[in-house]
C-alpha positions in Angstrom: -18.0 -24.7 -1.2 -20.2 -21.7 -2.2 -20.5 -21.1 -5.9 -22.1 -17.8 -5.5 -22.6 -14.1 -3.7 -25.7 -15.6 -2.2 -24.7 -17.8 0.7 -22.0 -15.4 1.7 -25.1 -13.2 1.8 -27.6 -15.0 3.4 -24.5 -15.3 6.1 -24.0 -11.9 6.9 -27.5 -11.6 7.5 -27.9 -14.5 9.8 -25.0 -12.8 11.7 -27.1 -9.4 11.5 -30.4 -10.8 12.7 -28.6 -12.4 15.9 -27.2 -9.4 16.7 -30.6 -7.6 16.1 -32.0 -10.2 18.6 -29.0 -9.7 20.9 -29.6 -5.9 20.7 -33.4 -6.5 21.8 -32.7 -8.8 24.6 -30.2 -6.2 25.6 -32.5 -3.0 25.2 -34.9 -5.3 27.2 -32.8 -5.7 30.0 -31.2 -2.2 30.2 -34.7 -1.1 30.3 -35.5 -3.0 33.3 -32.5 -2.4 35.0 -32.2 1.3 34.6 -36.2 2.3 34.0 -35.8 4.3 37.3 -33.3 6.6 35.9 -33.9 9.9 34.3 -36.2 9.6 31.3 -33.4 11.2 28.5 -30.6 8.9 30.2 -33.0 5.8 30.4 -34.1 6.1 26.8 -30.0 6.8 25.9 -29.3 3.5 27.8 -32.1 1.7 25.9 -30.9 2.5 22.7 -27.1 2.4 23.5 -27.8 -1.4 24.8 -29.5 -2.1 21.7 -27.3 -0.7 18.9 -23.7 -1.7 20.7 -24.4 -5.3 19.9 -24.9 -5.0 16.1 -21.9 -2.2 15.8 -19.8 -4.9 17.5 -21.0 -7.5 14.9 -19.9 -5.2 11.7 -16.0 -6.5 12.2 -17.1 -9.7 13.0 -19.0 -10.0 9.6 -16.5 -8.6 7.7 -13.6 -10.9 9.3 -15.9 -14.1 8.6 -16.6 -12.6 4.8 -13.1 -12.7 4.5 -12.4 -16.0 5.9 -15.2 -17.8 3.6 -14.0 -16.0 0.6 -10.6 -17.5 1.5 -11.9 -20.9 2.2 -13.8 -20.7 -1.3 -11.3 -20.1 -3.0 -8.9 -23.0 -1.0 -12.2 -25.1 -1.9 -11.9 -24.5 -5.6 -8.3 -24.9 -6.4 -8.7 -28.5 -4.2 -11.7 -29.3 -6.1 -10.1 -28.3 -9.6 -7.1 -30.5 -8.3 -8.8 -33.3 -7.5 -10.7 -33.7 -10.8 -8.3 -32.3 -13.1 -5.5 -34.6 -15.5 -2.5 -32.3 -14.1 -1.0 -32.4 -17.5 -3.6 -31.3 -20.2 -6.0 -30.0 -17.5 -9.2 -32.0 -18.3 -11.1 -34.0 -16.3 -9.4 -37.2 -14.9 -10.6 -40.4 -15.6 -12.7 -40.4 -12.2 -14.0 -37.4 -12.1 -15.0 -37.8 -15.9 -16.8 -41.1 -15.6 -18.9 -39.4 -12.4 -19.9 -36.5 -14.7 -20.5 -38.9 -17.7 -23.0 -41.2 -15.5 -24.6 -38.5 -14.4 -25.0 -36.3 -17.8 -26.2 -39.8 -19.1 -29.0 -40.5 -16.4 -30.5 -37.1 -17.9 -31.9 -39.5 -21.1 -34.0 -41.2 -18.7 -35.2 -37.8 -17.5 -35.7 -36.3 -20.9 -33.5 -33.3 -20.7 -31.7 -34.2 -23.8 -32.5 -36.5 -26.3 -29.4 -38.6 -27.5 -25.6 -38.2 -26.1 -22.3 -39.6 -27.9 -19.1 -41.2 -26.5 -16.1 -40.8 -28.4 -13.1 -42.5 -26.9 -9.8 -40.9 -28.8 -6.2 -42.7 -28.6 -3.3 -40.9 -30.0 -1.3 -43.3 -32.6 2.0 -44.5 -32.2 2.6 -43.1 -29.5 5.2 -45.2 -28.1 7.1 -44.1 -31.2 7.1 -40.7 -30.3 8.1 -41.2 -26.8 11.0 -43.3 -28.1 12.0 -41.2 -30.6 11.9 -37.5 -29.5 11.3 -38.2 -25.7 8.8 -37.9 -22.7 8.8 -34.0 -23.0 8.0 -34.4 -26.3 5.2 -36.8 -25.5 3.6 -34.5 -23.2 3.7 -31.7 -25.9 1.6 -34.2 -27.8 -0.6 -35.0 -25.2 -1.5 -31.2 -24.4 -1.7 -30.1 -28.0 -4.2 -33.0 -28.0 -6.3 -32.0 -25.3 -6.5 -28.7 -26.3 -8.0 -29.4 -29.4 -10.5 -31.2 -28.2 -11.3 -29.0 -26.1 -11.4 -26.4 -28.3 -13.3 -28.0 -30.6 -16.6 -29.1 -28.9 -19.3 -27.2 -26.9 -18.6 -25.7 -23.4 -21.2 -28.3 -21.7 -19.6 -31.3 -23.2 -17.0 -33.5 -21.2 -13.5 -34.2 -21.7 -11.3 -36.0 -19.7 -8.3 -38.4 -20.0 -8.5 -41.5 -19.3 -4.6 -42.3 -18.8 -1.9 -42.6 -20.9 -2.5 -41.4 -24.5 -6.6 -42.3 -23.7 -9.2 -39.3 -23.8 -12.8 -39.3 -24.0 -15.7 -36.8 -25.1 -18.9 -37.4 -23.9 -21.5 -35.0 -26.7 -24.4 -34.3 -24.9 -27.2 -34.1 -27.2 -25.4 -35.6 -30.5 -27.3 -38.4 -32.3 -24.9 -40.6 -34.3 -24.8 -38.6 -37.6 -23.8 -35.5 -35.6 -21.3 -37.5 -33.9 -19.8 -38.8 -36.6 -19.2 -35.1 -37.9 -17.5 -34.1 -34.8 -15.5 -37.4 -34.8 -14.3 -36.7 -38.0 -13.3 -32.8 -37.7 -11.4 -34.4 -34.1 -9.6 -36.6 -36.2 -8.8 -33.8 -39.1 -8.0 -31.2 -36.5 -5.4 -33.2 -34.6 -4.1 -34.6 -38.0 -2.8 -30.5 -38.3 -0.8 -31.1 -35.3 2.6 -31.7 -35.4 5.5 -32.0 -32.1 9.1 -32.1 -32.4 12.4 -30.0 -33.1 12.1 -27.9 -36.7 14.8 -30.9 -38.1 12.3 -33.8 -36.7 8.6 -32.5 -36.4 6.4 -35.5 -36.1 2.9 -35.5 -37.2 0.2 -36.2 -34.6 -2.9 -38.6 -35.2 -5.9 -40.1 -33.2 -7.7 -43.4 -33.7 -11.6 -42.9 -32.2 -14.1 -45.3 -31.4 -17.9 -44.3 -30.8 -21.0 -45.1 -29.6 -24.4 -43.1 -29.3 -27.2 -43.9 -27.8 -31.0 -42.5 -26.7 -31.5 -44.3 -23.8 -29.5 -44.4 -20.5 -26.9 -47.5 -20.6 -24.8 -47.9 -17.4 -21.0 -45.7 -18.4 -18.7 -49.1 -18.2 -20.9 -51.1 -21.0 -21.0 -47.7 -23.3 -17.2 -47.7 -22.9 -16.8 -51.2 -23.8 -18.4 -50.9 -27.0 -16.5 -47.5 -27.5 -13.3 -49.1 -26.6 -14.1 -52.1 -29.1 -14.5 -49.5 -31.9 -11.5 -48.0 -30.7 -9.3 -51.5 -31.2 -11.2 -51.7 -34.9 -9.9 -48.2 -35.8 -6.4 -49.0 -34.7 -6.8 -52.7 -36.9 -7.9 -51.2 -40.0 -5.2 -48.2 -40.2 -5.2 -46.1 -37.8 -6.4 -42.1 -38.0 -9.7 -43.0 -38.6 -13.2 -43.3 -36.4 -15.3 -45.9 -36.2 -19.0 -45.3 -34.6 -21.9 -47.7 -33.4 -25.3 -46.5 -32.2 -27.3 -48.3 -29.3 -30.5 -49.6 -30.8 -33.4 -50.8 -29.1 -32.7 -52.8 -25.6 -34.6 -56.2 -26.2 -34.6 -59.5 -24.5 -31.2 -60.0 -25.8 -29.7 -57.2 -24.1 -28.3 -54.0 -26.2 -28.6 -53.9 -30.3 -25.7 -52.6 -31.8 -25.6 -51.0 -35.3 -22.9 -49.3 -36.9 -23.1 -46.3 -38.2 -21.8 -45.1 -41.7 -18.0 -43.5 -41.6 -18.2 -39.6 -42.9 -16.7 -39.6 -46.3 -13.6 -37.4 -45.4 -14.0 -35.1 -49.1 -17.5 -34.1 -47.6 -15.8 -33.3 -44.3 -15.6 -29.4 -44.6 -19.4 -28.6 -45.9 -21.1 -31.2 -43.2 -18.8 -28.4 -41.3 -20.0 -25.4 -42.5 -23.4 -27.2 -42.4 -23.6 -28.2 -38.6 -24.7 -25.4 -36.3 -23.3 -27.5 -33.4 -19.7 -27.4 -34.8 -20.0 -23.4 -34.6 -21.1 -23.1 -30.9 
């Protein structure tokens, strides 16, 4: 799949040189075969055997142009399909766990120094299935995604990871910035609310957390994430709790919790954070 003008460039003039060199090895020929003819009629018969190939190539470049753009564009809504949740339109869980492992080898490489994954579950959800129904639900789970979306950087990930499951890999977020941005998650998506005017049910997400400045393989960050994740839920629900990787010693990874963001301090660490204005 091309991503840009350039190979559809670099196409048409591949096409264009081979019909230079077919050109040439006609003008050559012509040459040779009518060099005996009249000098003005040779020379014409030169130059028409050398110009008729690339005039006959200008439709065929413009018919493969189109074709390629076509195909591109095929390429791209199958692509987008294939990696996309087809309700809320993030990643799926797939194609977010290849682009987490790979946005998390970049530690090793230096191009970042610390990244943060949140894992976010939306609370009682059952209830609101039961309640108001599956349309309903998926209301929820939208409104959900989009907010997340929404409210983090263009170059960090979010996917779902099935059922009422996301995840947010912050690229570059240590685990006092993380907590921040777990905390205005958890405050945005408290706002929310699904449901006919007469039964309007307020939305909430649990989130577990865990940063880390070294490259851990994806399924043991999302263990300790999803640990987190079961001690938010335990201890009431709407909250996040976070844990940073420590130094990786010869009993494997050190885990340390980090502090939970006092929620009345919420909105200046909001207004403070550069990151939370991007």
């Amino acid at each position: 799949m091309m991503s840009s003008p350039r190979p559809l460039l670099r196409f048409c003039l591949d096409l264009l040189a081979l019909a230079v060199l077919a050109g040439s090895v006609a003008a050559i020929a012509a040459y040779h075969l009518f060099g005996g003819v009249a000098g003005a009629l040779s020379q014409r018969m030169v130059l028409f055997a050398f110009l008729a190939p690339i005039f006959a190539s200008v439709p065929v470049m413009l018919y493969a142009a189109l074709r390629l753009l076509h195909l591109e564009r095929q390429n791209g809504h199958l692509f987008h399909e294939a990696t996309r949740d087809g309700l809320t339109q993030v990643l799926n869980r797939s194609a977010f766990k290849r682009a987490a492992q790979a946005e998390l080898a970049r530690l090793d490489r230096g191009s970042f120094e610390a990244a943060t994954l949140l894992v976010i579950d939306a609370d009682h959800f059952k209830r609101i299935n039961d309640r108001l129904g599956h349309p309903v639900g998926d209301a929820a789970l939208s409104a959900i995604a989009r907010t997340l979306r929404r409210s983090v950087r263009r170059n960090d990930l979010v996917g779902r990871l099935g059922g009422e499951e996301f995840a947010v890999l912050l690229q570059g977020a240590g685990s006092e910035e993380a907590a921040v941005v777990a905390e205005r998650l958890r405050a945005l998506v408290e706002r929310l609310a699904v449901g006919p005017p007469d039964r309007r049910t307020q939305l909430s997400v649990s989130i577990g957390g865990v940063s880390l400045r070294t490259r851990v393989a994806f399924d043991a960050i999302y263990k300790i994430a999803d640990t987190n994740l079961y001690q938010a839920k335990q201890t009431g629900r709407n909250r996040a709790v976070l844990s940073r990787v420590g130094s990786l010693g010869r009993g494997g990874l050190r885990i340390e919790t980090v502090p939970s963001l006092p929620r009345p301090a919420r909105i200046e660490a909001e207004r403070d954070d550069p990151r939370l204005r991007a």
